[in-house]
FIKOLZA-1660 file (N, C-alpha, C; in steps of 0.1 Angstrom, whole numbers, plus 5000, padded with zeros to 4 digits):
% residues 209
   i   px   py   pz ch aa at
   1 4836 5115 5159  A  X  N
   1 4845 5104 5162  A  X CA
   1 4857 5105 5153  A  X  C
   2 4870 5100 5156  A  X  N
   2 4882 5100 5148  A  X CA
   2 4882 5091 5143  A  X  C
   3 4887 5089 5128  A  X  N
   3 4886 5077 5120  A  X CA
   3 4896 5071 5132  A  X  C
   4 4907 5072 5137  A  X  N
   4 4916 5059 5144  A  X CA
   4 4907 5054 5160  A  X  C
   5 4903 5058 5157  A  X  N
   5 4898 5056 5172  A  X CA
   5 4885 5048 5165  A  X  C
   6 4875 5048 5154  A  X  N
   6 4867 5038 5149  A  X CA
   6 4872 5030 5145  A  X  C
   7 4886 5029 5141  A  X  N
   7 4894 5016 5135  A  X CA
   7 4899 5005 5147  A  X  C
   8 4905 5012 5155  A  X  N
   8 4909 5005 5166  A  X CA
   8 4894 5000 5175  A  X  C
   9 4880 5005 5175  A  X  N
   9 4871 4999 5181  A  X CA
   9 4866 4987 5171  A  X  C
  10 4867 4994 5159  A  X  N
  10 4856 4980 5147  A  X CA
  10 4867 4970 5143  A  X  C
  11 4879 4975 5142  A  X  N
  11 4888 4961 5135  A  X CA
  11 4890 4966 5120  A  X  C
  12 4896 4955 5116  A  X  N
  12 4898 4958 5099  A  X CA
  12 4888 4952 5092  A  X  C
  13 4885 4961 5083  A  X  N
  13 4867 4956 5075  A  X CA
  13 4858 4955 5089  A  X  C
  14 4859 4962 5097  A  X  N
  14 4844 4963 5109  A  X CA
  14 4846 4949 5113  A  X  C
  15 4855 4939 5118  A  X  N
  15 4854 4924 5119  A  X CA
  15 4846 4926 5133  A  X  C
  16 4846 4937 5147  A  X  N
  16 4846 4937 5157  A  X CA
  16 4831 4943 5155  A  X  C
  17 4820 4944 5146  A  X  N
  17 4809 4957 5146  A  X CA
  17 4802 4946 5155  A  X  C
  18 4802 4930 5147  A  X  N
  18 4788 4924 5155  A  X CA
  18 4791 4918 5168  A  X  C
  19 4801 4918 5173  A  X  N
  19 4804 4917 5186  A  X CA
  19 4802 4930 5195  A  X  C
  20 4806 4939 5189  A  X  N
  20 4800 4955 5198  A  X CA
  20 4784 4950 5200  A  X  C
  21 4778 4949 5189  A  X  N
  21 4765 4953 5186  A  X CA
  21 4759 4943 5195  A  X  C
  22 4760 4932 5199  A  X  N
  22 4757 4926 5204  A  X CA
  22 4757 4928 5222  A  X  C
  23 4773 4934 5225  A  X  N
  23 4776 4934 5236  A  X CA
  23 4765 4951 5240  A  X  C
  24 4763 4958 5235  A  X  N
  24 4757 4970 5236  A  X CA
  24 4743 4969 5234  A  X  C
  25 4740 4963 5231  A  X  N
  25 4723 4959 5228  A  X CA
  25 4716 4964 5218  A  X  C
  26 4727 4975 5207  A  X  N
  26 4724 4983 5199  A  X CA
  26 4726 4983 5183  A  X  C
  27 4722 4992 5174  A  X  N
  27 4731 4988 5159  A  X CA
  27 4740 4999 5159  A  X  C
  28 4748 4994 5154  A  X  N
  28 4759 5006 5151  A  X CA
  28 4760 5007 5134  A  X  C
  29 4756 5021 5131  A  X  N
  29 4761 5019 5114  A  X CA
  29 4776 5035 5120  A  X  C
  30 4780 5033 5108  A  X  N
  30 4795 5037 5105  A  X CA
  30 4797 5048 5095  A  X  C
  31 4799 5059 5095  A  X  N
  31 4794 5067 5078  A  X CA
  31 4810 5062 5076  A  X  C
  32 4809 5063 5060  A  X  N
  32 4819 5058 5051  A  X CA
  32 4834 5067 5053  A  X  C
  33 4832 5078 5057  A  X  N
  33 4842 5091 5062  A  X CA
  33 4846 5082 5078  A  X  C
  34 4846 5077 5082  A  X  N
  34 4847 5072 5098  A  X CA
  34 4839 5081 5108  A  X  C
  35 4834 5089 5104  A  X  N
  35 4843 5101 5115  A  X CA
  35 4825 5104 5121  A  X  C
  36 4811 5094 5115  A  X  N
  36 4804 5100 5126  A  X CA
  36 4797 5082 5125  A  X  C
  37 4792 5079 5140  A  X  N
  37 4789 5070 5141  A  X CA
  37 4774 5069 5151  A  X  C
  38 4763 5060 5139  A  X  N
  38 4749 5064 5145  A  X CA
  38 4745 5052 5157  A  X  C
  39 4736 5051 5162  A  X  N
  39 4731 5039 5175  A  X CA
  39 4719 5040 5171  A  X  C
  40 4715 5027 5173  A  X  N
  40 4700 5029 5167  A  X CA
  40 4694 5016 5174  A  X  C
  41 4688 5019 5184  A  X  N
  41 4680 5010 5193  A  X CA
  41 4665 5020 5206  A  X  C
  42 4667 5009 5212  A  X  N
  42 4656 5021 5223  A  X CA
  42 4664 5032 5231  A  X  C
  43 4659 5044 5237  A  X  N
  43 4666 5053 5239  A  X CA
  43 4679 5051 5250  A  X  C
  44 4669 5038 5263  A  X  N
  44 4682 5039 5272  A  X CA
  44 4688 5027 5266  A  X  C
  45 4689 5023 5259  A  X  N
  45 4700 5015 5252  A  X CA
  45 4714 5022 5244  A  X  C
  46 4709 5033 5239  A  X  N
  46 4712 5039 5227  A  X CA
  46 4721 5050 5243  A  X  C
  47 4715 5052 5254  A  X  N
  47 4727 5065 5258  A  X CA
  47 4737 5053 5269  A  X  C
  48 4731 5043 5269  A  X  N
  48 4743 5030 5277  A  X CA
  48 4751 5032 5266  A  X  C
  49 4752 5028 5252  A  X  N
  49 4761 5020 5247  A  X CA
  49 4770 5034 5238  A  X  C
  50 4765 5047 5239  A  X  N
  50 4772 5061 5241  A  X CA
  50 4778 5060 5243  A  X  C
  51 4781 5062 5262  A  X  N
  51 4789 5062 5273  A  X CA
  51 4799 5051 5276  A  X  C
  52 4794 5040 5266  A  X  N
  52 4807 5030 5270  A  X CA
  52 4815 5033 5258  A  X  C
  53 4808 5035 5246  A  X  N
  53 4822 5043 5235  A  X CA
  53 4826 5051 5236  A  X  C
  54 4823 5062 5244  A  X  N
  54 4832 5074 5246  A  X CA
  54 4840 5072 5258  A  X  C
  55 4833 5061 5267  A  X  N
  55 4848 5056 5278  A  X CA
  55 4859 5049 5272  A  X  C
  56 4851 5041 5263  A  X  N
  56 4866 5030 5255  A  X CA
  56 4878 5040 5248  A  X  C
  57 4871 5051 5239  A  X  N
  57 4879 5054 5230  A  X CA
  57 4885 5066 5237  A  X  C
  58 4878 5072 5250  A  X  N
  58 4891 5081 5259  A  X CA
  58 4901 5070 5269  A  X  C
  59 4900 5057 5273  A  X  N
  59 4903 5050 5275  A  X CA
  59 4916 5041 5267  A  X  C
  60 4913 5039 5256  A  X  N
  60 4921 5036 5245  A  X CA
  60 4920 5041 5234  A  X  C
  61 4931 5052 5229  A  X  N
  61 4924 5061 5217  A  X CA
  61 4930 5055 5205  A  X  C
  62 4930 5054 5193  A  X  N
  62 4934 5042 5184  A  X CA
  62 4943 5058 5183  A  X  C
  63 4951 5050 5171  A  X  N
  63 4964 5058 5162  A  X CA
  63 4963 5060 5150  A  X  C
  64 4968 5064 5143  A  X  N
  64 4975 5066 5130  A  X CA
  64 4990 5072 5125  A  X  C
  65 4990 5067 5118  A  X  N
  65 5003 5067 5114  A  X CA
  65 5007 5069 5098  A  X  C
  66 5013 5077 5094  A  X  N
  66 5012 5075 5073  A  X CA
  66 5029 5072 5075  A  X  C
  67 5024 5060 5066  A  X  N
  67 5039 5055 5062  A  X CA
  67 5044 5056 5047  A  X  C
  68 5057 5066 5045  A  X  N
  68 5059 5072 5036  A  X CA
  68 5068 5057 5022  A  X  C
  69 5059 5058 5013  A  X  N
  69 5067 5048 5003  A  X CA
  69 5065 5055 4992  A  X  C
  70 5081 5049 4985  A  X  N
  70 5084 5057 4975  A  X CA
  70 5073 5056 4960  A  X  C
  71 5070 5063 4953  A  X  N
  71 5062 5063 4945  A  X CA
  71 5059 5050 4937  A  X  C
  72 5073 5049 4932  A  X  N
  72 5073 5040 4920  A  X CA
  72 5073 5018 4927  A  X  C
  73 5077 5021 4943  A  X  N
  73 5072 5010 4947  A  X CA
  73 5059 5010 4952  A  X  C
  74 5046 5019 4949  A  X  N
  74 5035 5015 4954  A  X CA
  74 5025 5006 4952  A  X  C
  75 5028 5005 4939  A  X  N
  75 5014 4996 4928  A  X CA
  75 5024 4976 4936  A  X  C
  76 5036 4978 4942  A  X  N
  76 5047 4960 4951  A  X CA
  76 5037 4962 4962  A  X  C
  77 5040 4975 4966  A  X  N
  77 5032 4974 4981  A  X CA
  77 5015 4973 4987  A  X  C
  78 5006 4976 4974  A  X  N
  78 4995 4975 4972  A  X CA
  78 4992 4961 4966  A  X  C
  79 4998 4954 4959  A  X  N
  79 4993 4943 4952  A  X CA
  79 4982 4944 4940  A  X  C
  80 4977 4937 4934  A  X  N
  80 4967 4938 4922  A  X CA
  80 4957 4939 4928  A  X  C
  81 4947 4953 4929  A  X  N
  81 4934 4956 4934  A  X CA
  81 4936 4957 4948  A  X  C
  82 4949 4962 4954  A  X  N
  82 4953 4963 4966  A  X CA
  82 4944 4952 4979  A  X  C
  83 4952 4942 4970  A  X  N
  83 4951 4926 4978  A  X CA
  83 4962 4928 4987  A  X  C
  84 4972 4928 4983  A  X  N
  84 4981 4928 4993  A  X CA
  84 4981 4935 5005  A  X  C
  85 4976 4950 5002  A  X  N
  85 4977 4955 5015  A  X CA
  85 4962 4952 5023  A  X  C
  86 4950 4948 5019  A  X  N
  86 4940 4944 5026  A  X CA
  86 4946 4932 5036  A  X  C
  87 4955 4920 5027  A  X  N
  87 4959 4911 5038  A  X CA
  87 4970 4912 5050  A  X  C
  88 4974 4925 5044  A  X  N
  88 4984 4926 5052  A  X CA
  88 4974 4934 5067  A  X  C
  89 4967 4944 5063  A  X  N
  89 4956 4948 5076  A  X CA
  89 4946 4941 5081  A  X  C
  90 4942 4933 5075  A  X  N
  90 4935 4917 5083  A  X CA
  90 4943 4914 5090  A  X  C
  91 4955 4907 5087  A  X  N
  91 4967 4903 5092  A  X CA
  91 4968 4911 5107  A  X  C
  92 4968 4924 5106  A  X  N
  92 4976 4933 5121  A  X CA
  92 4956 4939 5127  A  X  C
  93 4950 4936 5117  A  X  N
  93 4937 4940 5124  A  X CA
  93 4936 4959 5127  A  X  C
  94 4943 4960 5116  A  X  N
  94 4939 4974 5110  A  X CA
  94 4934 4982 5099  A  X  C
  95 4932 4989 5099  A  X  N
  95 4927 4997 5089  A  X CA
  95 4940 5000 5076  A  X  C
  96 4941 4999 5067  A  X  N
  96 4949 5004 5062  A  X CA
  96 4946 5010 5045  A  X  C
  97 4953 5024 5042  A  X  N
  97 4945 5029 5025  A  X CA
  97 4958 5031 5024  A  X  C
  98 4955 5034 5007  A  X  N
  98 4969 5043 5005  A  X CA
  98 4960 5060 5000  A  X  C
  99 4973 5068 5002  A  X  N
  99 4971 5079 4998  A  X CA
  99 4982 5086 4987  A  X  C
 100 4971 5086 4978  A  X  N
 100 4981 5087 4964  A  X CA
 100 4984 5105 4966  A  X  C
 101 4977 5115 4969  A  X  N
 101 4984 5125 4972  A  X CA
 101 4999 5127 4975  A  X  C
 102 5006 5135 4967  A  X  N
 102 5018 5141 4974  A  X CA
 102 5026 5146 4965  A  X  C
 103 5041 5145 4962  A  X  N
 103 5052 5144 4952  A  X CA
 103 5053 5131 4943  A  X  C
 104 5059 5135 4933  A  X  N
 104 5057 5125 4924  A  X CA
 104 5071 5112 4928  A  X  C
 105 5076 5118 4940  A  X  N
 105 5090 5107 4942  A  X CA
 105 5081 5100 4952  A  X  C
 106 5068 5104 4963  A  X  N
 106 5067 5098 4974  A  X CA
 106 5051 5099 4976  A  X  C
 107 5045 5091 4977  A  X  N
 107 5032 5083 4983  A  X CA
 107 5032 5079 4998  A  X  C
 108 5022 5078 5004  A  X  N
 108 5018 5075 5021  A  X CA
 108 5008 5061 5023  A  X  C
 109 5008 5055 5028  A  X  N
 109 5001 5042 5036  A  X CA
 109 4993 5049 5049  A  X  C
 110 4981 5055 5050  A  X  N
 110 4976 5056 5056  A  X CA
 110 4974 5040 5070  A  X  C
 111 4977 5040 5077  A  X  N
 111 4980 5028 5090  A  X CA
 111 4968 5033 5103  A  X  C
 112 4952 5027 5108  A  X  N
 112 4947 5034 5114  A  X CA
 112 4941 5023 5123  A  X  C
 113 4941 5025 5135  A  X  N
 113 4939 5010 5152  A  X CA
 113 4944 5015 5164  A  X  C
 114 4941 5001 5170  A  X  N
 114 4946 5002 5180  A  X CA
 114 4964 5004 5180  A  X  C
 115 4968 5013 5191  A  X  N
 115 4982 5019 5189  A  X CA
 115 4995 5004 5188  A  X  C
 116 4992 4994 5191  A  X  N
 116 5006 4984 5193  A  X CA
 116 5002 4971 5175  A  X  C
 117 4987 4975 5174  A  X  N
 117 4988 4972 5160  A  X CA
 117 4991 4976 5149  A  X  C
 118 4991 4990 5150  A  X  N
 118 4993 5000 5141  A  X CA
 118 5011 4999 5140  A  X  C
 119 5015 4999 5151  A  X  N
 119 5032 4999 5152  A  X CA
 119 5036 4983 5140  A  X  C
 120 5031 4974 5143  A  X  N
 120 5035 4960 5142  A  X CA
 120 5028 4963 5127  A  X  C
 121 5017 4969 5116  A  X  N
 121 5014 4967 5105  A  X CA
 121 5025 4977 5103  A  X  C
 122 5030 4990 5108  A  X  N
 122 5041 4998 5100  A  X CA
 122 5054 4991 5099  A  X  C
 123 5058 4983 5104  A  X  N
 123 5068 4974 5104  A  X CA
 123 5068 4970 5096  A  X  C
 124 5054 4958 5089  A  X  N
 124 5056 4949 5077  A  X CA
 124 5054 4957 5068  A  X  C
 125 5049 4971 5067  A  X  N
 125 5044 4978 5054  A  X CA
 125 5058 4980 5052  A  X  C
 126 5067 4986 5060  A  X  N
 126 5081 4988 5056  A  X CA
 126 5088 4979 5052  A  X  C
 127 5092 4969 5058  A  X  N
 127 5098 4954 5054  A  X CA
 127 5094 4956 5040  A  X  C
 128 5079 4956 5036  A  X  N
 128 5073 4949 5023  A  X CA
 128 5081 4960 5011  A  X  C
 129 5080 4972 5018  A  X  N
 129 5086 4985 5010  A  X CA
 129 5098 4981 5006  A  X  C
 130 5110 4978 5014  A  X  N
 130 5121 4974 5014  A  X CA
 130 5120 4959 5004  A  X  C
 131 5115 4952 5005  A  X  N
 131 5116 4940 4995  A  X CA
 131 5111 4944 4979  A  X  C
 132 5100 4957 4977  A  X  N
 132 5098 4957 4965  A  X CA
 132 5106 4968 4960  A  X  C
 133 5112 4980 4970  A  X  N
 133 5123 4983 4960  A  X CA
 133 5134 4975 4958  A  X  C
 134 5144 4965 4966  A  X  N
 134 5149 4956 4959  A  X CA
 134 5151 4950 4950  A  X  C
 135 5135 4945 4949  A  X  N
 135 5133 4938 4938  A  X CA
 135 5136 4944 4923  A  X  C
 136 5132 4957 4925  A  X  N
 136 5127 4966 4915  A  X CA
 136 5143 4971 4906  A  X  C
 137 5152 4974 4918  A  X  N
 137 5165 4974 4914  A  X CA
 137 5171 4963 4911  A  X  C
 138 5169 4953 4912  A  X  N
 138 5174 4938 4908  A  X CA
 138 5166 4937 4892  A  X  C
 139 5153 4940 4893  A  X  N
 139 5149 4943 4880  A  X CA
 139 5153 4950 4870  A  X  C
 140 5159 4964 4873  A  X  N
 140 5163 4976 4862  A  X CA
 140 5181 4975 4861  A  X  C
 141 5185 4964 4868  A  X  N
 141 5199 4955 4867  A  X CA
 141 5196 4948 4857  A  X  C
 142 5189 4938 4855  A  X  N
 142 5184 4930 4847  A  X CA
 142 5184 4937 4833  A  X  C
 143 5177 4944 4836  A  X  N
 143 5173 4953 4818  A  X CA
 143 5181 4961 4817  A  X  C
 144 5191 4963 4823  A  X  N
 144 5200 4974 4816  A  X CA
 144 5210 4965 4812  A  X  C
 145 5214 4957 4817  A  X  N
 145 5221 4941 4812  A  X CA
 145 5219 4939 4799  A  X  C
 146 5204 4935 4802  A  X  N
 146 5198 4934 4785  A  X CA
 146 5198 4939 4774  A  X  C
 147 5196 4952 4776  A  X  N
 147 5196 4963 4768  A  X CA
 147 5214 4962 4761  A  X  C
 148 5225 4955 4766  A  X  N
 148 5239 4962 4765  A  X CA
 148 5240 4974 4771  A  X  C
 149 5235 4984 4781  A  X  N
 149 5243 4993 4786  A  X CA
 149 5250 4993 4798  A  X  C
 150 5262 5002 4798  A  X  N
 150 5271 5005 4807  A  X CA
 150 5269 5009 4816  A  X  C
 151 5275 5007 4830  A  X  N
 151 5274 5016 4842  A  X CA
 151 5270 5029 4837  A  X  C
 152 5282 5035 4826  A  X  N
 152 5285 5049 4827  A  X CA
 152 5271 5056 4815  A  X  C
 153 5265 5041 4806  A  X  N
 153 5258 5054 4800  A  X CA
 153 5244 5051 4809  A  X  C
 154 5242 5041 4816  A  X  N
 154 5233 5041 4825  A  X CA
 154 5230 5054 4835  A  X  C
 155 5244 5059 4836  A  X  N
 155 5239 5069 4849  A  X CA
 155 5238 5083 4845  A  X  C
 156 5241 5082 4828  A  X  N
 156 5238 5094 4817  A  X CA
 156 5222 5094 4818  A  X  C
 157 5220 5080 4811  A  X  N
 157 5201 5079 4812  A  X CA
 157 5189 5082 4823  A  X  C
 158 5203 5079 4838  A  X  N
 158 5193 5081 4848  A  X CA
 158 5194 5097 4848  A  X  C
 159 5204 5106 4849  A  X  N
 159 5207 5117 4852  A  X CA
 159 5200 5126 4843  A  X  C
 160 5199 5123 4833  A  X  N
 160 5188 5129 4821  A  X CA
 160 5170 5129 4828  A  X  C
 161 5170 5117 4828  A  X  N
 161 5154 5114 4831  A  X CA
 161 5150 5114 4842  A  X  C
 162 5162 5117 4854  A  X  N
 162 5161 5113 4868  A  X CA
 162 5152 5101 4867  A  X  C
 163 5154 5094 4861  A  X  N
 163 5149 5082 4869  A  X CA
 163 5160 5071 4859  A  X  C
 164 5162 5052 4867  A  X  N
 164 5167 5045 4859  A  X CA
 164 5161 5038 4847  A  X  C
 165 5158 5045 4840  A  X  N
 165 5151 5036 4829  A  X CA
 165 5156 5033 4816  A  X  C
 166 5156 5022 4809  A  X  N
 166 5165 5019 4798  A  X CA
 166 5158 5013 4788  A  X  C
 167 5161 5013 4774  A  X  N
 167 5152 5015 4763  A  X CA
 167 5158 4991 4757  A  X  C
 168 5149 4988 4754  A  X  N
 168 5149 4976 4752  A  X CA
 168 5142 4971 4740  A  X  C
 169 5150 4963 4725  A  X  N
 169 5139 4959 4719  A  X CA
 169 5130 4946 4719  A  X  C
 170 5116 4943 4715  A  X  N
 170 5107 4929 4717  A  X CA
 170 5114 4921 4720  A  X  C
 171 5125 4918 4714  A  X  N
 171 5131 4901 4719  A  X CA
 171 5137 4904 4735  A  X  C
 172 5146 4912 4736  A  X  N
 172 5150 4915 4755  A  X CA
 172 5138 4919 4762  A  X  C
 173 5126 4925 4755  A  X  N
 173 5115 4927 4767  A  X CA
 173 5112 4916 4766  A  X  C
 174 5109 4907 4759  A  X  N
 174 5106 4892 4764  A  X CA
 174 5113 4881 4775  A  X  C
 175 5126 4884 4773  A  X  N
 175 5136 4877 4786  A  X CA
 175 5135 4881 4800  A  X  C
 176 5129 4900 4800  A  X  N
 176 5133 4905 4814  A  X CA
 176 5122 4903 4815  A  X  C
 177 5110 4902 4809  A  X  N
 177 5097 4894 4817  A  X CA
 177 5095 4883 4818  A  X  C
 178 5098 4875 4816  A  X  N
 178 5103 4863 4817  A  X CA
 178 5110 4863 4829  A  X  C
 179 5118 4873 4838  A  X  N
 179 5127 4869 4848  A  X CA
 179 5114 4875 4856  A  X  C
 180 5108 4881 4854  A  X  N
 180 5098 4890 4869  A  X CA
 180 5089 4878 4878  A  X  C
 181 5088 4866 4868  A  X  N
 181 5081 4855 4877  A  X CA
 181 5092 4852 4888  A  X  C
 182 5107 4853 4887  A  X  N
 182 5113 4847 4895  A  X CA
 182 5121 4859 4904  A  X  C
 183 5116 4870 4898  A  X  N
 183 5120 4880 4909  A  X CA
 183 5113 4881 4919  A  X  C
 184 5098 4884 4916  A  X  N
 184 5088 4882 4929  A  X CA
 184 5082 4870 4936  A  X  C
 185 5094 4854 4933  A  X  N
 185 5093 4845 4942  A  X CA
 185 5103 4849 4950  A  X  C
 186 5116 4856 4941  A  X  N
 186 5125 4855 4955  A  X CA
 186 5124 4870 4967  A  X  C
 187 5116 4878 4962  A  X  N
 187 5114 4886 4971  A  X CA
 187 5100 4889 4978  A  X  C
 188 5094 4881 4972  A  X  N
 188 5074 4876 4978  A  X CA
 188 5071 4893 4975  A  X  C
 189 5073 4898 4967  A  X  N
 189 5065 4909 4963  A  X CA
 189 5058 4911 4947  A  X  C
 190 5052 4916 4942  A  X  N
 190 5043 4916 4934  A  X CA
 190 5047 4932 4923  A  X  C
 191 5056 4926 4910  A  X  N
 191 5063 4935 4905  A  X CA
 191 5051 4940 4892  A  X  C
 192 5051 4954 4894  A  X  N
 192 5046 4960 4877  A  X CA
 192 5053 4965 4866  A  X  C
 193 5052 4963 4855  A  X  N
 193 5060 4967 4842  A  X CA
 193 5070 4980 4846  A  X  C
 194 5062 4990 4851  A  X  N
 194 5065 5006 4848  A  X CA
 194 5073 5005 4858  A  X  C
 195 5073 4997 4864  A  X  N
 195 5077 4998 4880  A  X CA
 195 5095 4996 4878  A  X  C
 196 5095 4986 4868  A  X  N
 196 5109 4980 4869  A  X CA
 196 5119 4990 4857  A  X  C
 197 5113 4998 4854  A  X  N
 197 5122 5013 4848  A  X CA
 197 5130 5006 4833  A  X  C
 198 5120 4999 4826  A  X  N
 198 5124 5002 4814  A  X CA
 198 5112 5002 4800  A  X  C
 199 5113 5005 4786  A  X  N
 199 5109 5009 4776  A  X CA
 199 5109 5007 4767  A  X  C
 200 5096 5003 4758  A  X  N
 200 5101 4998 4744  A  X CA
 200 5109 5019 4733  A  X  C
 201 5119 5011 4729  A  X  N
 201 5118 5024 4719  A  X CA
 201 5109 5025 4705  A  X  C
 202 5112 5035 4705  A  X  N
 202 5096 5043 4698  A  X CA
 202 5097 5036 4683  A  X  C
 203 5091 5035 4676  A  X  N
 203 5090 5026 4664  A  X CA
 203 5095 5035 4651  A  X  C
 204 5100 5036 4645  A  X  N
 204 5110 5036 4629  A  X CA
 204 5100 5041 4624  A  X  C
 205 5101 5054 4621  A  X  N
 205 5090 5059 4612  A  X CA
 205 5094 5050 4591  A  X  C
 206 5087 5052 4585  A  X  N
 206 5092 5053 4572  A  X CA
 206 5104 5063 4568  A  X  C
 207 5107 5072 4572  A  X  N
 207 5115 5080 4565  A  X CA
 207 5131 5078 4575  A  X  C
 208 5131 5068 4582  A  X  N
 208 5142 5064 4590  A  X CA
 208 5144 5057 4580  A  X  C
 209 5165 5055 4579  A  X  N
 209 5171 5048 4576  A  X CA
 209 5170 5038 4579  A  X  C
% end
C-alpha cells in the first residue's frame, strides 16, 4: 500500500481506522512505514474488506505533495514539538511530517490524503511559511536596529556569512526578546532564537584591552 493512499483512507492520526473497522467487520493494524497494512478477522471477512480497500484506493488514490520551506523558517512552521503542524493536519485531515533532509537553505513538509485536502493543507502550510518568514525579517530589522548597524554594514555581515545575522550585547538581547512576544501575536507564528539571525559576541578574553 502507498503511504498517501493509507492517509487519505485512515485520516490524520488514523481518526477514520474505527469506523473502517467497524464498517468491514475486520481489524486493521497499520505498520508504522504506511506502506503494509494487516486484516485480522475470519477469512471471508478478511478477503470482503481486501477488495473493498483495493476498490477505494484505485477508486480514490490519496496524494502527496512536499512543500518546500526555507530552512531557517522551519522550527515557525513546526511549532514547539511540532504542535503546530499536527494542528494544522487535524485541521485539513491529513497526514503531515517534516523532512529535515536536503540543503541547508531548504527543508520539505511532507503533505499525505485525500487529493482536495492535501491542496487546502498546502495552502495553509504556505500562508504559515509566508508569515514566519516575515516575521523573522521584521525580527533581524529589529536587532540590527539594536545592535546600531547600518543598511550598508548589514549587507557586509550578510554577504560574509550569507546569512542576516548581527552581533548584540546582554542589555539589546534583552529588548529584542522582549519584542518576539509581540512579533508572533502579530503574525500568529511561533518564533525561535536562531531563527531571528542574531548573536551574542564572544566574551573578552583576559588579554583583551
Amino acid at each position: 500500500m502507498r503511504p498517501q493512499d493509507a492517509a487519505a483512507l485512515f485520516g490524520a492520526e488514523t481518526s477514520r481506522k474505527q469506523q473502517l473497522e467497524k464498517e468491514l467487520g475486520v481489524r486493521l493494524e497499520l505498520s508504522g512505514d504506511a506502506r503494509q497494512l494487516a486484516f485480522i478477522g475470519d477469512l471471508d471477512a478478511i478477503a470482503k474488506a481486501r477488495a473493498a480497500i483495493d476498490a477505494r484506493t484505485k477508486a480514490a488514490p490519496g496524494a502527496h505533495v512536499k512543500v518546500p520551506v526555507p530552512a531557517s523558517a522551519l522550527g515557525g512552521v513546526l511549532g514547539a514539538s511540532a504542535a503546530d503542524l499536527k494542528a494544522l493536519a487535524a485541521a485539513h485531515d491529513v497526514v503531515a511530517f517534516a523532512d529535515r533532509r536536503g540543503n541547508v537553505q531548504e527543508r520539505f513538509v511532507n503533505v499525505l490524503g485525500e487529493p482536495q485536502a492535501v491542496d487546502r493543507a498546502r495552502a495553509a502550510i504556505e500562508e504559515r511559511v509566508a508569515k514566519v518568514v516575515a516575521a523573522a525579517a521584521a525580527a533581524t530589522s529589529e536587532a540590527a536596529a539594536a545592535s546600531g548597524e547600518t543598511p550598508a554594514t548589514k549587507k557586509a555581515v550578510a554577504s560574509a556569512s550569507k546569512a542576516a545575522s548581527v552581533t548584540v550585547d546582554d542589555s539589546k538581547l534583552a529588548r529584542v526578546k522582549a519584542r518576539l512576544g509581540s512579533w508572533e501575536r502579530e503574525f500568529g507564528v511561533t518564533l525561535l532564537l536562531d531563527e531571528v539571525g542574531f548573536h551574542r559576541p564572544p566574551p573578552k578574553s583576559q588579554h583583551d584591552g
